[in-house]
N, C-alpha and C positions, 0 to 999 in steps of 0.2 A: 305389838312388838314382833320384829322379824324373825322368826325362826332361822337357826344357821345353816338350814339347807337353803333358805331365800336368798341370805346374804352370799353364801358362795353365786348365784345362778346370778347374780346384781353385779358382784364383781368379774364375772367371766363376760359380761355385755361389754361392759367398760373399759375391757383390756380388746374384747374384741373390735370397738369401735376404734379403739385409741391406734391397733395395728394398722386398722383401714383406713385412717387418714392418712399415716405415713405413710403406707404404700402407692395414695394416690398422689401425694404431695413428690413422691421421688417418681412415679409414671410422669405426670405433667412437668416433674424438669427434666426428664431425658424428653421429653418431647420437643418441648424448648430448645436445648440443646442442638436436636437433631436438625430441626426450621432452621434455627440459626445459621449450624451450618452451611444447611442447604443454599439459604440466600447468600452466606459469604462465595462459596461454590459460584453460586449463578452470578456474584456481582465479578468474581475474578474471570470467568467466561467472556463476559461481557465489555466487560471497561477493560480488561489486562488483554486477552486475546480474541477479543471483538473482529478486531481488524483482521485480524491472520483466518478468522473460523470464517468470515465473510467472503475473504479472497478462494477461502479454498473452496465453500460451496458452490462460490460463483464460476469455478472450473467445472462447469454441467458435459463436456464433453470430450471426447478425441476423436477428431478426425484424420485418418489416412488419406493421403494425396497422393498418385500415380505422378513423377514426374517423367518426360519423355527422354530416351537418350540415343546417344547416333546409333541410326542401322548397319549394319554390318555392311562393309565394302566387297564387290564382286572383280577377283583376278584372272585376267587368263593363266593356263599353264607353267609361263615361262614367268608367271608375276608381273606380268603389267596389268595396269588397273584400269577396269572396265567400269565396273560404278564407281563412284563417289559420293560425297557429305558434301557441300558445298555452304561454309557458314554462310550465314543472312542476320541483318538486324530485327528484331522485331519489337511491337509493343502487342503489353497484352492488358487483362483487366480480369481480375478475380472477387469475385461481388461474395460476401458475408452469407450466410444464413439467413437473416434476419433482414438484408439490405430490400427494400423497398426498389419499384418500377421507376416512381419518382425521382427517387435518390440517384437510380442510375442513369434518368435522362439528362439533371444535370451535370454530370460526371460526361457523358456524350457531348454535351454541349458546349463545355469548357475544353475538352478534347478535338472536338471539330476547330477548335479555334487553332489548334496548335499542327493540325495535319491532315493532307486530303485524302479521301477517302471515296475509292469507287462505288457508285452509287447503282451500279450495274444487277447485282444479286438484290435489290428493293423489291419485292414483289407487289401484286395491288394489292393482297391482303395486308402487307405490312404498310403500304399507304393508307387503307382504309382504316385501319385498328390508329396510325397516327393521327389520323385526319380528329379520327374522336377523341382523340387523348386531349386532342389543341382544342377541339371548341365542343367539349363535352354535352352543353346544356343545347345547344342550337342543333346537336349532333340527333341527341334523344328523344327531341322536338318535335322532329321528320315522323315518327310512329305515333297514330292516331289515339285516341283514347278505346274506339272501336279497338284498332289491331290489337291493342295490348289486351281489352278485354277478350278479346276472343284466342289468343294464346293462353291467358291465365285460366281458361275454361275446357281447354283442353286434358285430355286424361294421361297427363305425362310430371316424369319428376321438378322438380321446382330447379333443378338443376338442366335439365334439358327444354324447359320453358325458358331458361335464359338464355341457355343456347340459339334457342330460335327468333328470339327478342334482337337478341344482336349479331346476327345472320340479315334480318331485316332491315336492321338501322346500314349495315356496311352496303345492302341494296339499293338504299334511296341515297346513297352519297353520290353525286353527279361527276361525270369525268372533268366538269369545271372545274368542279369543289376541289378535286385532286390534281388539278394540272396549278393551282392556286399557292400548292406547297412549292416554297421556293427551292433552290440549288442549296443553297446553305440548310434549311431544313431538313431536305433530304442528305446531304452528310452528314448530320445528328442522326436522322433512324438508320444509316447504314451501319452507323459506328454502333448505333443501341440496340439493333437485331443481333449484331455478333456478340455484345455483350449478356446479351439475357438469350443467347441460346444456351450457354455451358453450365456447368456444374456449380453449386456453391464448392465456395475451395478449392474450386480449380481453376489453372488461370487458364483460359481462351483468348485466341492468339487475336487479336484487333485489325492488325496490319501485320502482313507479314514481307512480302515481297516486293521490294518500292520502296521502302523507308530510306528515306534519302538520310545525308550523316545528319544534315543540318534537324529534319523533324525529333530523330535520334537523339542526339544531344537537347533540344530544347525541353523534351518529354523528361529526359533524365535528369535536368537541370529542378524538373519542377513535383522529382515521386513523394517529395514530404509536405506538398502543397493537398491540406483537404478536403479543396474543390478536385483533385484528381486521384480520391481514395481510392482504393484499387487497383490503380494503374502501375505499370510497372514497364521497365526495359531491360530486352533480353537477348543474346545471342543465341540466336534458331539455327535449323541446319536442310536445306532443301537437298532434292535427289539430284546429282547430274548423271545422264550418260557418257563415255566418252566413245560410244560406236553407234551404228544405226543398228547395228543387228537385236532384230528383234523378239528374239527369244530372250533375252537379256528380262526383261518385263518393264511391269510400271505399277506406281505407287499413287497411292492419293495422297493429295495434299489437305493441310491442316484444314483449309477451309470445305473440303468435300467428306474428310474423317472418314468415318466404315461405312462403305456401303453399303443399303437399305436392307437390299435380300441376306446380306453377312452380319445386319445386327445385331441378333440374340448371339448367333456364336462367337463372337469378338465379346461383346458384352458379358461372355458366359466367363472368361476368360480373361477378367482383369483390364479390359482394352477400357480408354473414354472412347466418345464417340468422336472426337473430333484426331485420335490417331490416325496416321499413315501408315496406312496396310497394302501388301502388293496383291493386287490385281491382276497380274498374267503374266503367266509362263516361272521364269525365275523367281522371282521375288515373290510370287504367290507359292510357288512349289515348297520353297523355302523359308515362308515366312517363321514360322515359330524359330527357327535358326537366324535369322536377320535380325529381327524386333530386338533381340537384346531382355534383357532383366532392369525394368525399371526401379529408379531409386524409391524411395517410401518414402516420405516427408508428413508426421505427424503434427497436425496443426492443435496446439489446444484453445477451445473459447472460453471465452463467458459467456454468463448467463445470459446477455444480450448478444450474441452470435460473434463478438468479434474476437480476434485471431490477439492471444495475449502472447503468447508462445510457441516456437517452431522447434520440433527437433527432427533430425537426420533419423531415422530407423532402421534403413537400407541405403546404400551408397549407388545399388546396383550396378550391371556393368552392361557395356555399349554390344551391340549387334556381333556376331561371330563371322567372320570372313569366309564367305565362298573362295576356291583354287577352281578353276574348271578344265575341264578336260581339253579343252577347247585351244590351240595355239593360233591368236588373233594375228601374226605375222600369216601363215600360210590360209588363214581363213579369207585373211585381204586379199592374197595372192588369187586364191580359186574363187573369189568373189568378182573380180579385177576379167577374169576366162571365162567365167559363165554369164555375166553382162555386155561382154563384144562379142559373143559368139550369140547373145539371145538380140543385140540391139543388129547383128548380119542379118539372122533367121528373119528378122522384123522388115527389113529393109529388102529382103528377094522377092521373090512370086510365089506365088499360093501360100501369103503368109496372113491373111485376114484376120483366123484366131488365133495366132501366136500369140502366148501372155507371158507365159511363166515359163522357168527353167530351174529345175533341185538338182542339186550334188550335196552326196551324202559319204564320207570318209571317216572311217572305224579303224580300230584295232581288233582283229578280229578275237585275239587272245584273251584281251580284258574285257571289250565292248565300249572301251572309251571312245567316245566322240569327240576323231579330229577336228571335225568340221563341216559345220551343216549352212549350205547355202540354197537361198530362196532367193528366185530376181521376179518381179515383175514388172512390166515394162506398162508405161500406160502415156496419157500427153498431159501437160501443163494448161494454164487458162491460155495459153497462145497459138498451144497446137503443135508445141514443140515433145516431143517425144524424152521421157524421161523414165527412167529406171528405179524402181526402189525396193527395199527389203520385205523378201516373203520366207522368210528363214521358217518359221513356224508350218508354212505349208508343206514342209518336209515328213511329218509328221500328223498333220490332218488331212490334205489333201489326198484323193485315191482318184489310182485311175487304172486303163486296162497295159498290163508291162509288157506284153506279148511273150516272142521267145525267150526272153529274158529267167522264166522261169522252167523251162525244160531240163535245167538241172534237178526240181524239184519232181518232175514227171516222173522221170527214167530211175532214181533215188526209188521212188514207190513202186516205180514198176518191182523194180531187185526185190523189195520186201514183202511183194503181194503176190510174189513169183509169176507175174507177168511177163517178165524178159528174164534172160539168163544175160551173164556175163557175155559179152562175145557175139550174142545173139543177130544174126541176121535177117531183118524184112525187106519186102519188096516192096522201091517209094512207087506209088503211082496213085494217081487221080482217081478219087473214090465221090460214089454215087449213088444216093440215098432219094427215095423215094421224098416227093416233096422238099428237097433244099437244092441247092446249087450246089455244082460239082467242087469239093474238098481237096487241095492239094499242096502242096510243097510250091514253094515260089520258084525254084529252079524245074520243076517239072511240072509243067502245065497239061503236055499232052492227054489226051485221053489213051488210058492202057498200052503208056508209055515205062516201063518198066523197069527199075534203077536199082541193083540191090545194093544195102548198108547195112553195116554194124552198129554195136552204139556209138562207139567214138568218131563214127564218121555223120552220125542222125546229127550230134551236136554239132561238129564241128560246118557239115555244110547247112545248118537248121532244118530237119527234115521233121515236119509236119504231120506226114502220113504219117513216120516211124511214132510220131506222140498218138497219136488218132490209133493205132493197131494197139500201143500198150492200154488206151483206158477201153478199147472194146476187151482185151484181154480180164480187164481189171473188170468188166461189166457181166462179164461173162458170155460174151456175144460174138457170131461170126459176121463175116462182112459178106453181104452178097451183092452185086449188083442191083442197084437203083431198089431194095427193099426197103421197107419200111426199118428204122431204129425206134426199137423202145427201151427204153432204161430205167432201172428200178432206182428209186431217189437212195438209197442205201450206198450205191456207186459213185453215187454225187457226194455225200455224206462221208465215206471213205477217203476218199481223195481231201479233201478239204479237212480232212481230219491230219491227212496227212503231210498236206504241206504246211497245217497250223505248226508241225513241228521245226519249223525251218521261220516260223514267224509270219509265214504270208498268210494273210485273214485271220490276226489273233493279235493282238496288244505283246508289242515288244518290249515294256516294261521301262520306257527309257523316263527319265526322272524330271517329265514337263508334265501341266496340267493339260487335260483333254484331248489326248492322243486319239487317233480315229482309226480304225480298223480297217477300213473296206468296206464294199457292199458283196456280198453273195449276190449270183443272177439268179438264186432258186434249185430247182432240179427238174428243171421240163424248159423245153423238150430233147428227148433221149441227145440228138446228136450234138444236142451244148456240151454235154461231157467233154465232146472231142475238142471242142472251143477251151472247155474249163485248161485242157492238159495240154494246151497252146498259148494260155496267157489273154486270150478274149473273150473271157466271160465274167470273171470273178474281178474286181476292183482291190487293188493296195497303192500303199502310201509308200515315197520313196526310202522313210525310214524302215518301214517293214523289209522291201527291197535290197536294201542295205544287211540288216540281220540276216535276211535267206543266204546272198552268198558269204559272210562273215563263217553262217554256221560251216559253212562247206569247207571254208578254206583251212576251219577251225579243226578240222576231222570230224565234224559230226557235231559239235558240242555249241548248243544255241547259248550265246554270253546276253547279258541283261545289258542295255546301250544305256551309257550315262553320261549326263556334258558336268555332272560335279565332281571332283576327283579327293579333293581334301575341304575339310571342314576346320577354319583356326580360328584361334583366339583375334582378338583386334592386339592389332602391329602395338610393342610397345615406346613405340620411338618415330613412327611414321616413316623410319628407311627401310626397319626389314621387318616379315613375316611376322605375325604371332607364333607363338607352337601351335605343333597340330595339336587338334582335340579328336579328329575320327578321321579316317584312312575308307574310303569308299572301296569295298575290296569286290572283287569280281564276282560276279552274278552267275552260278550256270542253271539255266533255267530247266533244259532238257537234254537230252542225246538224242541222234534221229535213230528209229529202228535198221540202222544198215550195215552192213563191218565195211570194215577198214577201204577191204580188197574194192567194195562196191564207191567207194569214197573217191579210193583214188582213180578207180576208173573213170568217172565225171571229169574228175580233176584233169583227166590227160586230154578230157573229150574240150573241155573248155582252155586246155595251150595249144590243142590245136586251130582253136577258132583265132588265136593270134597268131601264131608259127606257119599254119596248116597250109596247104598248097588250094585251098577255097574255103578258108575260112574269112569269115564274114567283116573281122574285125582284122584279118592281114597288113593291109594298106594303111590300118595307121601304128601297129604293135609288133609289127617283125622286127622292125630291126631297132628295140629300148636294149638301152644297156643294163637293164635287167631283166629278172625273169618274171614273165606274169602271163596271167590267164585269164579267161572271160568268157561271155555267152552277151552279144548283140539279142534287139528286138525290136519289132516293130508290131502296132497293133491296129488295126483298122477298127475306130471309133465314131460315133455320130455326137455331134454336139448338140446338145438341149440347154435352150436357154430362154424359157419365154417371151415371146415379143423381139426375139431378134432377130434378123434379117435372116441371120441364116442356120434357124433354129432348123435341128434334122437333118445337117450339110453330112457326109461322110467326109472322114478326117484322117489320121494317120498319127499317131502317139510313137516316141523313140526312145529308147531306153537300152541302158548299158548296165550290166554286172561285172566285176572284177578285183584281181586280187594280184597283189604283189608283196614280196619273190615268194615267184611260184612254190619254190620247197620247202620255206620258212614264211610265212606270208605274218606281214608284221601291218598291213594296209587293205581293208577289203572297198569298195566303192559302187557306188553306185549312182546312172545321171538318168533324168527323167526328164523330158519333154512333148507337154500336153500338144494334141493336136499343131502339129509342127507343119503340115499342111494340106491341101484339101484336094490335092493330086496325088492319089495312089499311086500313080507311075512313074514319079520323080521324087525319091524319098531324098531328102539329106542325111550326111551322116554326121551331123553333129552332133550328136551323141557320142561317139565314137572319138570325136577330135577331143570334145572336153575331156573323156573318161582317159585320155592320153595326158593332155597338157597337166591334169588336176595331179596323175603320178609321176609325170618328173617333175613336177614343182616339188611334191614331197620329198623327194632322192635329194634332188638342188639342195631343199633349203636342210638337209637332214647332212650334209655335207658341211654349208657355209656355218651352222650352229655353234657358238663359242661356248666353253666351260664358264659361262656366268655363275656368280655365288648364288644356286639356288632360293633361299630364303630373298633377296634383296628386292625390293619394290624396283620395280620399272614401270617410265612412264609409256602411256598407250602408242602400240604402232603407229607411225604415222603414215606408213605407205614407203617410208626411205630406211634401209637397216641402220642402226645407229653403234652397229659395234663397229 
């Protein structure tokens, strides 16, 4: 019999088990419950929006696509239009992600059918890589079981042992084997190099220039045909000129893209490789302002690489218009006078190395560049003598200016207190231990003795009076036939000082690869006297140009620019964009000199046109304006290896000047290399140009009408059209 503490402990089990099934009985149907759930979940994922979860996973990516848009148009001053867009038809071909070699050579091949294709850019590599694609097996054949063992036993990656596998095979392919690929073949690999050079999702242009209407139309007839997936038809836009001037620059075309050495930095840069970037001068100076802001076109794929969806991201906008400083009427005009006067020089006596002829025309206030002309003359395959554009030599080329720069002498004499105001020397023929006797071209005599001032040293070119200020400057007296020594500091001085006037120093003007000149050094002593006569030290006509700009400027060296305004693209194709940047004047420097010493140059240089032996009289006395100048000549040797008359002594001419004299609103400057090879019979065509070049500017500054600024005009043609 149970005691009733047993019976309690019997009944507490009982109730305890009885709880514990219940609770396990409602744990396993919320479990149930919860499974359940769960699978109705997973079956409505699946069977209800299967399809929708499928398509969106299958969206694995975005891609961004660069598309290309017009370059900006380049205008003269007056708004006629110097470059151009010039639409073009094209096809192009944008291959998937995912799109196989294969897949693209029949796309090539159904393409070939429908339009020709220059077979010119094939290279052998690209014949040889096809030659294998066609007859694979007989291709792989040619490499012995030896060669291959003996690559695979080499101590290199498994990747550069195939390299050299098939480096081998393209070896043993015979120039038969490859003269065997037909015409039509080879229009397939031409068409299938261009297309597997580009990007995925980007289109590469097939054809671009040539598309006749008819291949045009049949291509476009057949872009939802998908034996021709990829393919597409497009209005392209190529570069025209409408001048020869060659500063203007040049651009590559879609088939040449960035050039090699400007990869990574184009590439850095958002550029593909097959863009049109400029390459010289303008267009290169400019380019981030041309190129324009391309559109962004967001491709979205699927999972298998293809293009389900396009959206716009960026519309971008077309290239920004160059204004240039530059008015292409009077460019023509002084283009027109420096080509008859350089194809005379060509056609007289002692004209063997006559090539080239610069004139160079500024404002000397702003530094704008009226007008920069380059000629040089050379013959055709017939032997007919023909003229073409060296505009850019205006700016690289350097040569020796002569007196041309004695304004810059006398300028540093004042500052290094070598000459006073007023200052009178004695010209005569000076005589230096070891050189040939030193003198003024109008006094030859030996201890013939002429006294001048400053404004008579410039006006009749007095040589000795430069040779006295740089012994001055050197710290040295002159003795008969003694030795000169000069400390390079002298030489250093000087060339310090006429950097500030811009000769032998970068003029800042806004082209790529401006050249400076060459220094001759600083030995031996009596070159000094050479330096501060214009026959030792080398400059460019541009520089030449700035030096007397600075002069005429009062002192104040201006930055030369041929870009003037910076605008939008025309919204209408009649008139102007807005500006977007105003190229404002540049002052680069002041020279160390006042006023008084300024203008005394200045009187020294209206004498050399007015003057009763100035050098430049006979062709600027009597302009119905006022202007001033400094003539020069410099006796030069031409080096040019293996030429007939490499080491000949030659004669270089050259003009500085500036109009009106009291307001000068025009500075100029004409250079002409070795003009001929008789010292004793200089021409002064120098002198003529530097005349004609400033009444053509007066003339056409005259005949100019109130046109509506903003409005596009078309390019001069050589005839006024107002």
């Amino acid at each position: 019999m149970k005691t009733p503490q047993k019976r309690r402990v019997s009944l507490a089990k009982s109730k305890l088990q009885s709880n514990t099934t219940f609770r396990m009985n409602i744990l396993f149907f919320a479990i149930f419950l919860l499974f359940s759930m769960l699978i109705l979940r997973l079956g409505y994922l699946q069977i209800v929006k299967g399809e929708d979860y499928a398509r969106a996973i299958a969206r694995t990516e975005e891609v961004a696509v660069n598309t290309s848009v017009p370059r900006g148009r380049i205008f003269d001053s007056a708004g006629r239009l110097q470059v151009d867009n010039e639409p073009v038809n094209s096809i192009t071909y944008t291959k998937m992600q995912t799109t196989k070699s294969s897949e693209m050579m029949e796309v090539a091949k159904e393409l070939a059918k429908l339009i020709e294709k220059d077979t010119k850019k094939v290279t052998l590599r690209d014949k040889q890589d096809f030659y294998i694609q066609l007859n694979t097996e007989s291709a792989t054949e040619k490499v012995t079981a030896e060669e291959r063992a003996a690559i695979e036993a080499e101590d290199a990656t498994q990747k550069e042992k195939q390299q050299k596998l098939d480096a081998l095979i393209r070896e043993k392919i015979t120039d038969e084997e490859l003269d065997s690929l037909t015409d039509e073949q080879l229009e397939v690999l031409a068409i299938y190099r261009e297309m597997s050079s580009g990007y995925a999702l980007s289109p590469q242009i097939i054809k671009g220039e040539g598309v006749t209407d008819e291949e045009f139309a049949v291509v476009s007839e057949r872009l939802t045909d998908p034996k021709l997936e990829g393919v597409n038809t497009i209005t392209d836009w190529k570069r025209v000129k409408m001048t020869d001037l060659t500063i203007l620059g040049s651009t590559t075309t879609p088939d040449q893209g960035i050039p090699a050495n400007r990869l990574d930095y184009y590439l850095s840069r958002d550029y593909s490789r097959n863009d049109r970037v400029g390459t010289s001068f303008l267009e290169q100076q400019y380019e981030d302002v041309l190129q324009g802001q391309k559109s962004i076109v967001k491709n979205v794929t699927d999972g298998r690489g293809r293009v389900i969806e396009t959206e716009t991201v960026d519309e971008g906008e077309p290239g920004k218009d160059l204004v240039l400083t530059i008015d292409s009427e009077l460019q023509y005009e002084l283009e027109q006078i420096v080509e008859e006067k350089l194809l005379a020089l060509k056609a007289g006596p002692n004209s063997q190395l006559v090539k080239d002829a610069y004139l160079v025309m500024m404002d000397p206030r702003n530094g704008e560049v009226l007008s920069m002309v380059g000629k040089r003359v050379g013959e055709d395959e017939d032997g007919k003598r023909i003229v073409s554009d060296y505009a850019f030599g205006t700016f690289t080329a350097a040569h020796e200016m002569g007196s041309t720069v004695k304004g810059a002498t006398l300028l540093t004499g004042y500052a290094q207190d070598a000459v006073e105001i007023g200052e009178v020397h004695i010209d005569e023929p000076l005589k230096f231990a070891g050189t040939k006797q030193k003198n003024s071209i109008f006094n030859t005599t030996p201890f013939n003795r002429i006294p001048l001032n400053d404004i008579m040293a410039l006006e009749r070119s007095s040589n000795v009076y430069m040779f006295k200020i740089a012994l001055e400057i050197a710290n040295r007296q002159y003795q008969y036939n003694s030795p000169l020594s000069v400390a390079p500091e002298s030489f250093n001085l000087m060339r310090n000082s006429f950097a500030q006037f811009g000769l032998g120093a970068e003029t800042g003007i806004d082209l790529p690869n401006e050249g400076t000149g060459y220094p001759g050094g600083t030995y031996p002593g009596p070159k000094l006297l050479d330096l501060a006569i214009g026959q030792f030290d080398t400059y460019t006509p541009m520089q030449l140009a700035q030096y007397i700009s600075t002069i005429a400027n009062d002192g104040y060296r201006m930055q030369p620019h041929v870009v003037k305004e910076i605008r939008q693209a025309s919204p209408d194709g009649e008139t102007l964009g807005p500006i977007e940047t105003i190229i404002e004047p540049k002052i680069m420097n002041r020279i160390n000199n006042t006023q008084e010493e300024i203008d005394r140059v200045k009187e020294g240089m209206r004498n050399v046109y007015i003057g009763s032996s100035g050098s430049a009289r006979a062709q600027f006395s009597d302009t119905p304006y006022t202007a001033a100048g400094k003539t020069g000549t410099a006796e030069a040797y031409f080096f040019e290896r293996g030429h007939e008359l490499h080491g000949t002594l030659n004669v270089n001419i050259a003009h500085v000047g500036f109009a009106p004299y009291e307001d000068p609103e025009i500075a100029y400057a004409v250079v002409i290399p070795y003009v001929t090879t008789d010292p004793t019979k200089v021409p002064r065509t120098n002198n003529e140009i530097a005349r004609a070049a400033a009444d053509k500017y007066f003339e056409l500054k005259e005949q100019r009408s109130e046109d509506e600024a903003n409005e596009i005009k078309p390019p001069f043609s050589g005839t006024r059209l107002d």
